[in-house]
C-alpha positions as CSV (number, residue, x, y, z in Angstrom):
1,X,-120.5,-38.5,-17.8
2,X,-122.4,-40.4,-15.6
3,X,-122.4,-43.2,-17.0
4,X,-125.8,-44.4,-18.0
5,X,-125.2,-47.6,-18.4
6,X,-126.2,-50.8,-20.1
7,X,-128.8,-49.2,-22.1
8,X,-130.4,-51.3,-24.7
9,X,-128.1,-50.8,-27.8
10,X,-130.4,-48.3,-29.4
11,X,-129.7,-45.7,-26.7
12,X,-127.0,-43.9,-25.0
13,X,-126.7,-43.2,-21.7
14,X,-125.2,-42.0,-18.4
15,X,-122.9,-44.2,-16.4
16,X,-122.7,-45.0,-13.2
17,X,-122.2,-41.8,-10.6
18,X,-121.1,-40.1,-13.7
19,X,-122.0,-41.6,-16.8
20,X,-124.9,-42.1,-19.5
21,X,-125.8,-44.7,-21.7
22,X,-126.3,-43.6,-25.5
23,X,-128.4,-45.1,-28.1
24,X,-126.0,-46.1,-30.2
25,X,-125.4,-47.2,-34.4
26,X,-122.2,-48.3,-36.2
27,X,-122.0,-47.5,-39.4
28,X,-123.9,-49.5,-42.0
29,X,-126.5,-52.0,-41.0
30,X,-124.8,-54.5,-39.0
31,X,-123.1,-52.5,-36.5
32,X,-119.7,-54.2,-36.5
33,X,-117.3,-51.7,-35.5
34,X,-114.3,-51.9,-38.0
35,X,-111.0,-50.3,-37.7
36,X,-109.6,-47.3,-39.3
37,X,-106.4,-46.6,-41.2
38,X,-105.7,-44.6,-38.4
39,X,-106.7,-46.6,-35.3
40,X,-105.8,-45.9,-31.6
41,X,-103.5,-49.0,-30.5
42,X,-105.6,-52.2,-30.3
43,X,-107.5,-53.5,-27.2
44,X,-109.2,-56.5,-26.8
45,X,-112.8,-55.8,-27.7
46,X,-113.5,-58.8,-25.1
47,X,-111.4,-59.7,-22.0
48,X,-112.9,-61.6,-20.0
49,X,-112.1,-65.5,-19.4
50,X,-114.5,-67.2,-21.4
51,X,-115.4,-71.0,-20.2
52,X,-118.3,-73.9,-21.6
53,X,-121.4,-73.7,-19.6
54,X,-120.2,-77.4,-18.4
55,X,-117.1,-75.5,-16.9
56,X,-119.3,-73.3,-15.0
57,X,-120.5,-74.5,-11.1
58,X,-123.6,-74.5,-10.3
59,X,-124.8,-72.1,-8.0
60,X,-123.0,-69.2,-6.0
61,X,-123.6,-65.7,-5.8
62,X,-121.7,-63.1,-7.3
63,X,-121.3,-59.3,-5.6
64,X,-120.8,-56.3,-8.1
65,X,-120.8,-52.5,-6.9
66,X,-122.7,-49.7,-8.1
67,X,-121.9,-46.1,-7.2
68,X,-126.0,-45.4,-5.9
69,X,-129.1,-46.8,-6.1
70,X,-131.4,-46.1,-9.1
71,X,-133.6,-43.3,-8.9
72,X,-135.6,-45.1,-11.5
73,X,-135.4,-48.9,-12.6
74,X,-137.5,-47.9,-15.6
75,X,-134.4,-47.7,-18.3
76,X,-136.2,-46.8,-20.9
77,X,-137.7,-43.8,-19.2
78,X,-135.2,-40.5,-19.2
79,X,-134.0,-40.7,-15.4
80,X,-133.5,-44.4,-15.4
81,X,-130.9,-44.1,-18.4
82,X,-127.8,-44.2,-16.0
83,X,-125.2,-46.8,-16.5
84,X,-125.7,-48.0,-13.1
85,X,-129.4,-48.8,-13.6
86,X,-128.8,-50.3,-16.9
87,X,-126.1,-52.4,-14.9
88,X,-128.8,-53.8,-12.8
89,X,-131.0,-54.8,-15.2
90,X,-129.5,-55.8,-17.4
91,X,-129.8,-59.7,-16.1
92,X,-133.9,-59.1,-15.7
93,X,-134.1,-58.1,-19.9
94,X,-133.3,-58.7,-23.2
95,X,-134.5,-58.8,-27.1
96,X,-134.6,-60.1,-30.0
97,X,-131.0,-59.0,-30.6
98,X,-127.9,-59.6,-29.1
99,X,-124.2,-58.1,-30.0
100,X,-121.1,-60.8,-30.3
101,X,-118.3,-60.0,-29.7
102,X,-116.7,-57.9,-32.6
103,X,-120.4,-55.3,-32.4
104,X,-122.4,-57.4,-35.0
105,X,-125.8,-57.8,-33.9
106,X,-127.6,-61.2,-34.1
107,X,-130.7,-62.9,-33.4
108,X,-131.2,-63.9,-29.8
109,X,-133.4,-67.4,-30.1
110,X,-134.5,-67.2,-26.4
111,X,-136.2,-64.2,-27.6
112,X,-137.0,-64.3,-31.1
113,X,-136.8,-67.3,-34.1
114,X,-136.0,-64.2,-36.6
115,X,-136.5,-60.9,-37.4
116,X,-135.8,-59.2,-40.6
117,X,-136.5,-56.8,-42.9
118,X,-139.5,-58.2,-45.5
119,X,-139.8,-55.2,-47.3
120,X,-137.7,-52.2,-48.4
121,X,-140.4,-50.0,-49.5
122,X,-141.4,-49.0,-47.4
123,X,-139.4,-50.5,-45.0
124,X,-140.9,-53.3,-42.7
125,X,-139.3,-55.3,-40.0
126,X,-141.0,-58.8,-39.4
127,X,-140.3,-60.3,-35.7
128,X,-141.2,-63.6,-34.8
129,X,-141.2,-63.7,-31.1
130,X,-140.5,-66.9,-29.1
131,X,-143.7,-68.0,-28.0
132,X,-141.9,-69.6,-24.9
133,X,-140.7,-65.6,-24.2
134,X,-142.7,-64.6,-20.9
135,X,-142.9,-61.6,-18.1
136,X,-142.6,-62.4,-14.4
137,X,-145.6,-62.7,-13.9
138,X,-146.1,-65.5,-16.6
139,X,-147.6,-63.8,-18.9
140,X,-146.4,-64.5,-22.7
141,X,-144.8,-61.3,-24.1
142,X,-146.2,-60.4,-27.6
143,X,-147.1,-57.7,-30.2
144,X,-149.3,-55.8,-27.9
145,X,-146.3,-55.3,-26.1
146,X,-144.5,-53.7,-28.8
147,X,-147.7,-51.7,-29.6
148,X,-148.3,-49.8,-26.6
149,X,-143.8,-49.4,-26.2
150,X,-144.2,-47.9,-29.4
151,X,-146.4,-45.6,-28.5
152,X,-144.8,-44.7,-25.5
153,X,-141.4,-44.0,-26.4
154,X,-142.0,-42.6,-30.3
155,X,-142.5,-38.5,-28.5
156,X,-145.9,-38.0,-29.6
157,X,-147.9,-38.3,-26.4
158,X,-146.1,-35.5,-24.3
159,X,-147.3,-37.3,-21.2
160,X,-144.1,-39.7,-21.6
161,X,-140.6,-38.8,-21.0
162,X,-138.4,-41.3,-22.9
163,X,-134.5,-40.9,-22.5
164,X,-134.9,-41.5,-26.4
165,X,-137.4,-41.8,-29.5
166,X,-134.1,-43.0,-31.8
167,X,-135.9,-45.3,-34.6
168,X,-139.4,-45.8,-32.8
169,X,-140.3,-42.0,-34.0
170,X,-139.8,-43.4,-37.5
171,X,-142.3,-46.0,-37.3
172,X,-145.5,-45.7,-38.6
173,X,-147.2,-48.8,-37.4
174,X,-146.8,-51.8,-35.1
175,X,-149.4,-54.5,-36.3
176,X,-149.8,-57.8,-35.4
177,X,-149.2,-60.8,-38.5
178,X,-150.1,-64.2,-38.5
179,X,-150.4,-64.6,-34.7
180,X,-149.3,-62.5,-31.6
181,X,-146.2,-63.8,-31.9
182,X,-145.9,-62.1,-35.4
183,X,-144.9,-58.5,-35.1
184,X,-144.7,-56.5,-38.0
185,X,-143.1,-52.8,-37.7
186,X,-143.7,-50.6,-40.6
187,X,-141.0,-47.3,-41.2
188,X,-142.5,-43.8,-42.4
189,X,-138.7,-43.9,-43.8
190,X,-136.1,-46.2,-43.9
191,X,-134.1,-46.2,-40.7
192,X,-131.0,-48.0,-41.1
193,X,-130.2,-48.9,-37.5
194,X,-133.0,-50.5,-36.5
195,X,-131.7,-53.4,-34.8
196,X,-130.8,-51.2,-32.4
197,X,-134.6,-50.6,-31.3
198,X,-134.9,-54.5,-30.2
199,X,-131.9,-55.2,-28.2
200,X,-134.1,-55.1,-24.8
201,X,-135.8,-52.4,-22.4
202,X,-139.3,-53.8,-23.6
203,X,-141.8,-53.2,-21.2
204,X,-145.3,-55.2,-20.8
205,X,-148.0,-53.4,-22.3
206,X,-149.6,-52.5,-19.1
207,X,-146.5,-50.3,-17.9
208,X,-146.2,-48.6,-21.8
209,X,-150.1,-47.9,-21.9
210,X,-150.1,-45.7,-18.8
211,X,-147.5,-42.4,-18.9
212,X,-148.2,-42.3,-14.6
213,X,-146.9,-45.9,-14.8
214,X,-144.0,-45.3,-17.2
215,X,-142.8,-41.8,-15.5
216,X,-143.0,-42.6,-11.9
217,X,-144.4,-46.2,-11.4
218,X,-141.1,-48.1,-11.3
219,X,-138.6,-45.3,-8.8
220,X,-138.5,-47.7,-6.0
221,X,-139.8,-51.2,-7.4
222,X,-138.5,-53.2,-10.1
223,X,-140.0,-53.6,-13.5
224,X,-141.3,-57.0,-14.1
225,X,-138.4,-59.1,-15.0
226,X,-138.1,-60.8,-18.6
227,X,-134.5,-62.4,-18.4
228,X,-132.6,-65.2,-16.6
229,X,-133.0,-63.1,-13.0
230,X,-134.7,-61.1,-11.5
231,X,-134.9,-58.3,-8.7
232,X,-135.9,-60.3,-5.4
233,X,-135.4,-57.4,-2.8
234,X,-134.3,-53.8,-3.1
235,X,-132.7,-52.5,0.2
236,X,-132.8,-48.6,0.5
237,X,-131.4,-49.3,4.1
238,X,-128.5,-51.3,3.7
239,X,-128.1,-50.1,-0.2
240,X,-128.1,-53.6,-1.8
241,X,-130.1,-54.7,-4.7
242,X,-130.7,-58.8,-4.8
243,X,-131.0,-60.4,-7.7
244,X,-132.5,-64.3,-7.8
245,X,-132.7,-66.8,-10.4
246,X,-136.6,-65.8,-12.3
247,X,-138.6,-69.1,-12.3
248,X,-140.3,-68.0,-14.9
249,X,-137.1,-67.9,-17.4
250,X,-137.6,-70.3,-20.2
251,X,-134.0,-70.7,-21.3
252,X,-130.7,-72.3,-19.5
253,X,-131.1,-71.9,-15.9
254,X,-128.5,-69.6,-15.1
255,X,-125.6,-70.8,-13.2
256,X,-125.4,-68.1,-10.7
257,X,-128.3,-68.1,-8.1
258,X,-127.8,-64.7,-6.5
259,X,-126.4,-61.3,-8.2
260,X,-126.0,-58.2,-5.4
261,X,-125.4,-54.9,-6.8
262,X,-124.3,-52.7,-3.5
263,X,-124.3,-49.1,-3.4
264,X,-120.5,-48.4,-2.7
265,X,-119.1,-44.5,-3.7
266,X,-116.0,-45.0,-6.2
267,X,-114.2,-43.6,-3.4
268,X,-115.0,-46.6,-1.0
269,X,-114.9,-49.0,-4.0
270,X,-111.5,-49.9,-4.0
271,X,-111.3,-50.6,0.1
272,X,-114.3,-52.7,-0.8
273,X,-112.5,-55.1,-3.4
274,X,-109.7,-55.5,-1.4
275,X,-111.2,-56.3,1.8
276,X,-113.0,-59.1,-0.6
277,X,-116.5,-57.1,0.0
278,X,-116.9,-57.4,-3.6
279,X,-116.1,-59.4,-6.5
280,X,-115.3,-57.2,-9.4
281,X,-114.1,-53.5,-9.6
282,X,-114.3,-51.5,-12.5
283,X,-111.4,-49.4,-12.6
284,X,-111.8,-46.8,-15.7
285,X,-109.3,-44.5,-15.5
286,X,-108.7,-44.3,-11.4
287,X,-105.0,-44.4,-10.6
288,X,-105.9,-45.3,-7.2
289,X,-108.5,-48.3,-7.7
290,X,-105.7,-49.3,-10.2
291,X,-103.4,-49.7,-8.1
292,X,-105.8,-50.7,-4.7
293,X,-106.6,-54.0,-7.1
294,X,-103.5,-54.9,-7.7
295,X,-102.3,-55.6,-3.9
296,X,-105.3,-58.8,-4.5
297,X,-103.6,-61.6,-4.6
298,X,-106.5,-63.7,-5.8
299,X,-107.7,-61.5,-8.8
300,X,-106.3,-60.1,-11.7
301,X,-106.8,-57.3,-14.2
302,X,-108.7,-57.5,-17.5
303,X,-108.7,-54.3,-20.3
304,X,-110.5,-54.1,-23.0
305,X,-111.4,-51.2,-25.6
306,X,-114.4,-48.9,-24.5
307,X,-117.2,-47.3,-25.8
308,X,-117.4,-44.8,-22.9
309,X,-116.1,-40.9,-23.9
310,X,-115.9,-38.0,-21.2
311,X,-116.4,-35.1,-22.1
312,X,-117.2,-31.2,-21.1
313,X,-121.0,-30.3,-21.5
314,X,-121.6,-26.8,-21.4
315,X,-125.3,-25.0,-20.6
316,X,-125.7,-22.3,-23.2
317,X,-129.3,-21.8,-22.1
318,X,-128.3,-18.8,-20.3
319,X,-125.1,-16.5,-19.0
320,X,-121.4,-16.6,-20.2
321,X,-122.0,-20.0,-22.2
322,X,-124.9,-18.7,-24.1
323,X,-122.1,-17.0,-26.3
324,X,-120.5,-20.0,-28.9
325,X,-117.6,-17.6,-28.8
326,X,-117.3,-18.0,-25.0
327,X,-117.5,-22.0,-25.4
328,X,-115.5,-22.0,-28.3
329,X,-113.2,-19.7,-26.1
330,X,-113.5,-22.8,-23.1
331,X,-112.7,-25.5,-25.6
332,X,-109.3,-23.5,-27.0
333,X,-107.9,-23.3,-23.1
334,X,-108.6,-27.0,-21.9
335,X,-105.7,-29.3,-22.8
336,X,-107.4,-32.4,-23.5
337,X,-104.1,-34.2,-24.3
338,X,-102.9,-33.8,-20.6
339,X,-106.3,-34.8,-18.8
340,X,-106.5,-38.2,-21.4
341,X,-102.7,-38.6,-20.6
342,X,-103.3,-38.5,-16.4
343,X,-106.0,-40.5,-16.5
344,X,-105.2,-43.6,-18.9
345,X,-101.3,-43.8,-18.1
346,X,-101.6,-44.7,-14.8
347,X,-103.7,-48.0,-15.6
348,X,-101.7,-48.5,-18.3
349,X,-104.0,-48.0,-21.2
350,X,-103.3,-46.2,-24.5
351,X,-103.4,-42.2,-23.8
352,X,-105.7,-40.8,-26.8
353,X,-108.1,-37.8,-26.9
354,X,-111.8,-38.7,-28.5
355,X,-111.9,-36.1,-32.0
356,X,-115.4,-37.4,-32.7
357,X,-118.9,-37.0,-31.4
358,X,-119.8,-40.1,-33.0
359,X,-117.3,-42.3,-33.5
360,X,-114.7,-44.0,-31.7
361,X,-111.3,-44.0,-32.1
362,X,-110.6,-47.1,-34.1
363,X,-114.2,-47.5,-35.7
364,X,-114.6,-46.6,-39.6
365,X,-115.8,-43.0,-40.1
366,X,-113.9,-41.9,-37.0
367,X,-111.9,-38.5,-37.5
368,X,-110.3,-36.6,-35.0
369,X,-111.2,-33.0,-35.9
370,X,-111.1,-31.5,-32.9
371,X,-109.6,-27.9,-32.5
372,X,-106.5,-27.9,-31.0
373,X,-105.5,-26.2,-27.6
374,X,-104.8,-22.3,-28.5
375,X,-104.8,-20.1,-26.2
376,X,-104.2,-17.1,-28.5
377,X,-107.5,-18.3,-30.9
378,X,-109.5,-18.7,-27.2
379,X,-108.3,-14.5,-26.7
380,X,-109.4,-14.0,-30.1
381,X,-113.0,-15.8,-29.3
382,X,-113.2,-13.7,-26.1
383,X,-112.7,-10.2,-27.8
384,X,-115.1,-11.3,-30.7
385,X,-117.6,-11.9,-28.0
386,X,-116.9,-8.8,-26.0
387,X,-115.0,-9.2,-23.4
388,X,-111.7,-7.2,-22.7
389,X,-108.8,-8.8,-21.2
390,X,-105.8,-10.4,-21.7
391,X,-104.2,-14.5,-21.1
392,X,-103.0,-14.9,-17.4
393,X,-105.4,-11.9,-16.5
394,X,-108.9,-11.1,-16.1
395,X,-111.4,-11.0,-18.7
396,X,-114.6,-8.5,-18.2
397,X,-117.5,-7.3,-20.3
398,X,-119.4,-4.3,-19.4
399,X,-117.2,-4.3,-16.1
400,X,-118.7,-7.6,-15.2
401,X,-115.8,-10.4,-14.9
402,X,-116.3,-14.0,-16.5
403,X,-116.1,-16.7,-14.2
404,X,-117.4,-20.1,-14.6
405,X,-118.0,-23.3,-12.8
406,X,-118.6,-26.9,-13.2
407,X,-120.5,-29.2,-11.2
408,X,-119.3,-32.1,-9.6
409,X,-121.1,-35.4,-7.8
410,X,-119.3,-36.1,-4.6
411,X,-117.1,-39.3,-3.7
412,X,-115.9,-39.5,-7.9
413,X,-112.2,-39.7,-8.3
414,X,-112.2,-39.3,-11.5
415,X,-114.7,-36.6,-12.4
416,X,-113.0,-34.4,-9.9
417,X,-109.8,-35.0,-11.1
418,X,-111.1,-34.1,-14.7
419,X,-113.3,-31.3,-13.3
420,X,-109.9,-29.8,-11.3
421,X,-107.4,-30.1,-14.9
422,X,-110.7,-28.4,-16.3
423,X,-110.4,-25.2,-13.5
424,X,-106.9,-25.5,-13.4
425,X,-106.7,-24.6,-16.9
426,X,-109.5,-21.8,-17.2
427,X,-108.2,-20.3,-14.0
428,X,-104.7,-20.5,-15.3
429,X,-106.0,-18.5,-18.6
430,X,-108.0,-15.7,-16.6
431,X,-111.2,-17.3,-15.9
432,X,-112.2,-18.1,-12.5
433,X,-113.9,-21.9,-12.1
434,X,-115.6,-23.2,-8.9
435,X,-116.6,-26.6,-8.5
436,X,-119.7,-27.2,-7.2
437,X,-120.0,-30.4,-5.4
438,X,-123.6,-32.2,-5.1
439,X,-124.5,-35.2,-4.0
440,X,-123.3,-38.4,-6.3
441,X,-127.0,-39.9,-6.1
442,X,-128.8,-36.9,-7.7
443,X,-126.1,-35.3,-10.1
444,X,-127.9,-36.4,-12.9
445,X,-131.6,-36.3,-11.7
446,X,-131.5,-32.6,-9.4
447,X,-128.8,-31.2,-11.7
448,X,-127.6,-32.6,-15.0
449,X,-131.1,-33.5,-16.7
450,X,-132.9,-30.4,-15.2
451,X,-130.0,-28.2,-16.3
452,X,-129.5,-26.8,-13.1
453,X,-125.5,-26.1,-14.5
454,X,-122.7,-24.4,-15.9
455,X,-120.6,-27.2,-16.9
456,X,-120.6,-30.9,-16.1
457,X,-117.6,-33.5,-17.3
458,X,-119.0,-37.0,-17.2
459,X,-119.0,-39.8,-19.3
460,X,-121.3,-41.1,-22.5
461,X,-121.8,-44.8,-22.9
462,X,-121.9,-45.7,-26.6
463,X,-122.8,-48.8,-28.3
464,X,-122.4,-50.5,-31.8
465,X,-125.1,-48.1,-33.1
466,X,-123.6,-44.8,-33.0
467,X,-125.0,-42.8,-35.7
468,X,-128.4,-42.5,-34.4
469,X,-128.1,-43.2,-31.1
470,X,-126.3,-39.8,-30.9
471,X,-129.2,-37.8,-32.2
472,X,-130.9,-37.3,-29.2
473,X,-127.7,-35.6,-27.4
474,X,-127.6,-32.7,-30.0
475,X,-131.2,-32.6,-32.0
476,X,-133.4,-30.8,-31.1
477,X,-133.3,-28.5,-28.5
478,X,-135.6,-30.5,-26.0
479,X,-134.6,-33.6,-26.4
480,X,-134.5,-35.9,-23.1
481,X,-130.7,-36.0,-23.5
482,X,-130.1,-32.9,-24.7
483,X,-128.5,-31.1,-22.0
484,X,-126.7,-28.3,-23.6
485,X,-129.7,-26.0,-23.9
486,X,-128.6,-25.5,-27.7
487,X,-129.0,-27.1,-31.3
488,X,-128.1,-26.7,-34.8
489,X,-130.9,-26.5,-37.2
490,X,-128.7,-28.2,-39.7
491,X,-128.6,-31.4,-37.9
492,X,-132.4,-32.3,-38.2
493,X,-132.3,-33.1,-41.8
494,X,-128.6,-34.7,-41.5
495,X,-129.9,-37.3,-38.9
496,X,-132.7,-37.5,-41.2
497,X,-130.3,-38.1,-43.9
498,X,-127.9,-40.4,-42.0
499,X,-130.5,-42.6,-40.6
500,X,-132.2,-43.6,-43.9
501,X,-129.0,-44.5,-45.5
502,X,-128.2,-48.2,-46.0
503,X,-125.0,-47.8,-47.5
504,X,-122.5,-47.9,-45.0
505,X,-120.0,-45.4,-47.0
506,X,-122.2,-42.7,-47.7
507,X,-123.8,-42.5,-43.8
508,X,-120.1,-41.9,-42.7
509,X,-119.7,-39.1,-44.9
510,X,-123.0,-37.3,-43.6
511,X,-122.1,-38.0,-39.8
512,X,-118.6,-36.1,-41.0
513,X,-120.8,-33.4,-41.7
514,X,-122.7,-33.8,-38.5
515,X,-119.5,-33.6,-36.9
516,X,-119.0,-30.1,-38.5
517,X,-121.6,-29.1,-37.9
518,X,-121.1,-29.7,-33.7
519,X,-117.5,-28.5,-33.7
520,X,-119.0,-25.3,-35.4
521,X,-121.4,-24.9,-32.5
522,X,-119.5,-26.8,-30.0
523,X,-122.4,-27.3,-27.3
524,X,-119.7,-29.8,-25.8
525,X,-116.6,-30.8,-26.6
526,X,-115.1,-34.8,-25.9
527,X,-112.0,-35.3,-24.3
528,X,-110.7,-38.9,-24.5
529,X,-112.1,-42.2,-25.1
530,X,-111.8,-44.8,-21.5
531,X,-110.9,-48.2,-22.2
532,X,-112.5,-50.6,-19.8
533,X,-110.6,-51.6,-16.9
534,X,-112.0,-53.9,-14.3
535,X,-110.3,-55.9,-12.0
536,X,-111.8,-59.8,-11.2
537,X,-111.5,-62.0,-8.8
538,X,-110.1,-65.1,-9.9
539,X,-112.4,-68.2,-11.1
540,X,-114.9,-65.4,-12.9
541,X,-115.9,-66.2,-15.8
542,X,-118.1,-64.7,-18.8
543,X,-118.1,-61.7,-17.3
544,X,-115.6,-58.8,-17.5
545,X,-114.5,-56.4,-19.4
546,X,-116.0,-56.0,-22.5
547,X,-116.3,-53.1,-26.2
548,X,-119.6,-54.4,-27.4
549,X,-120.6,-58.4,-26.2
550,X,-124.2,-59.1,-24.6
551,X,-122.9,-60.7,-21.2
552,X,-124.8,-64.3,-20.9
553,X,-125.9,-64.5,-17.7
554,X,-127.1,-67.5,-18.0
555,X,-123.3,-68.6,-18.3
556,X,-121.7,-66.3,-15.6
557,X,-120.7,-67.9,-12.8
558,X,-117.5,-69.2,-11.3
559,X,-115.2,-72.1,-12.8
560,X,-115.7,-75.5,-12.1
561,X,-112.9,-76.9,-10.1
């Protein structure tokens, strides 16, 4: 996938040149990711080097890459959801939760003094905002904030375009209680993943009020800054954006002063890291970058396990892949074993395939029931859908031959590597592939979102909240993130199901269903889960590789000496 990136924890989403960020749910309330009887071998779930904030120097600047630009710094809108852009902001925002290390969420005190649930019937969430909390501009941020956000991204005004309405669709009011620092959400039903909605992406009530704002007001200017930095100067020219220390921050002054995120293609990435042009590299599953980091002497590598899954999505809005049979067909040929295996081995990471569309491997409730490669059941889906052929030949219908494609951002090692194992295999089979190759910067916006596709292979971004978060990539049928042209009736009253369960056994049993329910009408199919690979320079600390952890950034920075 594209990534999208470092989404608040209620969403998924694309990352980086090929990922997205979903809004995510563990199962049960907490969303503390806990390990299966059957769990892939153990990562780190953090792996960076960890220091006091007295070990940290003051001052310095740290340089990070990103693979383009955003095309929106608006996260919470559907074209800013890119791993990248969530990247980038992610030092400007935050909520009243934050996720330790292990996935649990937990109240943020330089956001919030508490928030709970006061009420179970129906159910009501009770925030009480820190009064100290403020936007750039100095403004304090309270409920009428989370009034008019509500509004905005809950998918009743058509006028908006939100990447998700996960939990904010479910609330009936926003109403303000003792003060404006009181903020009292009220659920039409329960919705057990709601700490999920408050994890940051909050926008000031005069960006959430106005759709012309919210859609299109923030594509080439930052939006207003509510965290330890914020964006300073966004250079289209020379492709860097510069983050400063936000004056207006009321918590620990950050150690960093500057953050630059430049624009670098993964393929130039690596050059860039070992030229000591940048000062991280996140590797993924790149053979290459692996092995480019390594020749630094003065960094090392950190891994730690992921949340990110890639994955085949396939259009069935229209031709061949309108047919289950034919994707079901497409799914049966691929050997998802072999493309996990040649892209984790060589960075030395655990070589598993992703079963689930909802769970990791390693989290409780994960089961690995995907179909496995048959090319004899593929022929069989191919005849039942009418076409006439035979393995290693071609395969017609009504004398016109099936042939595919899958397109491709430029400059992306590993998306072209996947998207070649992909064709090699289809074309091996009978089936003809081309990739199309497009340009990195508007895969998602010119191609992926506006399903202007056959296949793409990029990468989801999960997050401790899985259950939900994944709603809005299968149900319904126009949903923002719901690229497969295709649903399942079945699924709305599952979600509905899943997401007003509170007892943690009983939601994993209906996303198993959920999971049937997919596989049965496989708009998609996963392929393997990536661990997170970076490599650092050395004297980095509190930031790295990371499952799950808020990064502090007011503790980032580089060891005293």
């Amino acid at each position: 996938m594209k990534i999208r990136g470092a989404k608040p924890f209620g969403s998924l989403a694309l990352l980086g040149v090929a990922a997205l960020v979903i809004s995510g749910c563990a199962a049960g309330n907490t969303g503390a990711p806990t390990q299966s009887e059957s769990a892939a071998p153990e990562l780190p779930a953090t792996a960076w080097t960890r220091a006091d904030a007295a070990k940290v120097k003051d001052g310095g600047t740290l340089t990070l890459a990103v693979g383009s630009l955003p095309v929106q710094f608006n996260t919470s809108q559907v074209d800013g959801n890119e791993s990248d852009t969530n990247s980038i902001m992610a030092p400007t925002t935050g909520g009243p939760f934050k996720i330790k290390e292990d996935g649990t969420p937990v109240v943020d005190e330089n956001y919030a003094a508490s928030a709970e649930v006061t009420s179970d019937d129906p159910q009501v969430v009770e925030i009480k905002l820190n009064p100290e909390a403020k936007w750039e501009d100095g403004s304090p941020i309270t409920v009428k904030d989370y009034v008019a956000y509500w509004k905005a991204q809950n998918g009743t005004n058509k006028a908006y375009t939100p990447a998700s309405t996960a939990g904010w669709e479910d609330v009936s009011s926003v109403e303000q209680g003792t003060d404006e620092f009181d903020v009292k959400i009220t659920f039409s039903k329960v919705y057990a993943d709601w700490q999920a909605m408050f994890t940051g992406g909050l926008l000031p009530e005069s960006i959430s009020s106005d759709p012309a704002a919210y859609n299109d007001g923030y594509r080439t200017k930052a939006v207003p800054s509510s965290g330890p930095f914020k964006i300073s100067k966004i250079d289209t020219t020379g492709q860097v954006v510069t983050l400063e220390r936000n004056p207006q921050w009321w918590g620990e002054t950050p150690k960093l002063e500057t953050v630059l995120f430049r624009a670098v293609s993964q393929d130039q990435q690596g050059a860039s890291f070992a030229n000591s042009e940048l000062d991280a590299l996140y590797i993924s599953a790149n053979a290459d970058l692996y092995q480019t980091a390594k020749t630094r002497s003065d960094a090392k590598i950190e891994t730690s396990g992921g949340t990110t899954w890639t994955h085949v999505t396939m259009n069935a809005k229209k031709g061949p892949l309108a047919d289950v049979n034919v994707r079901k067909a497409v799914e049966a040929i691929v050997n998802r074993e072999q493309i996990a295996a040649s892209a984790n081995t060589p960075v030395d990471a655990p070589a598993i395939t992703q079963g689930d569309f909802i769970f990791m491997p390693g989290q409780n409730g994960y089961e690995d029931k995907a179909p496995k490669t048959d090319t004899k059941k593929a022929a069989e889906y191919l005849k039942e859908a009418g076409y006439e052929g035979s393995e290693g030949k071609s395969w017609t219908k009504d004398g016109t031959p099936l042939k595919l494609s899958v397109t491709v951002p430029a400059d992306t090692a590993t998306n072209i590597q996947r998207s070649e194992q992909v064709q090699a295999d289809l074309n091996a089979f009978g089936i003809p592939v081309t990739l199309d190759t497009v340009p990195a910067a508007t895969y998602f916006s010119d191609y992926v979102i506006p399903g202007n596709f056959e296949m793409v292979s990029f990468s989801w971004v999960g997050t401790p909240f899985p259950i939900s978060s994944s709603e809005a990539l299968y149900y319904p049928i126009d949903s923002e993130s719901n690229f497969t042209g295709t649903t399942d009736e079945k699924l709305g009253d599952l979600y509905d199901k899943s997401n007003s369960e509170l007892d943690p056994a009983k939601r994993i049993e209906i996303a198993k269903e959920i999971n049937d329910v997919i596989w049965n009408y496989m708009p998609m199919f996963p392929i393997a889960p990536l661990p997170n690979v970076y490599a650092v320079k050395d004297g980095l600390v509190n930031w790295g590789a990371t499952q799950f952890e808020t990064i502090d950034w007011t503790i980032v920075g580089w060891a005293a000496e």
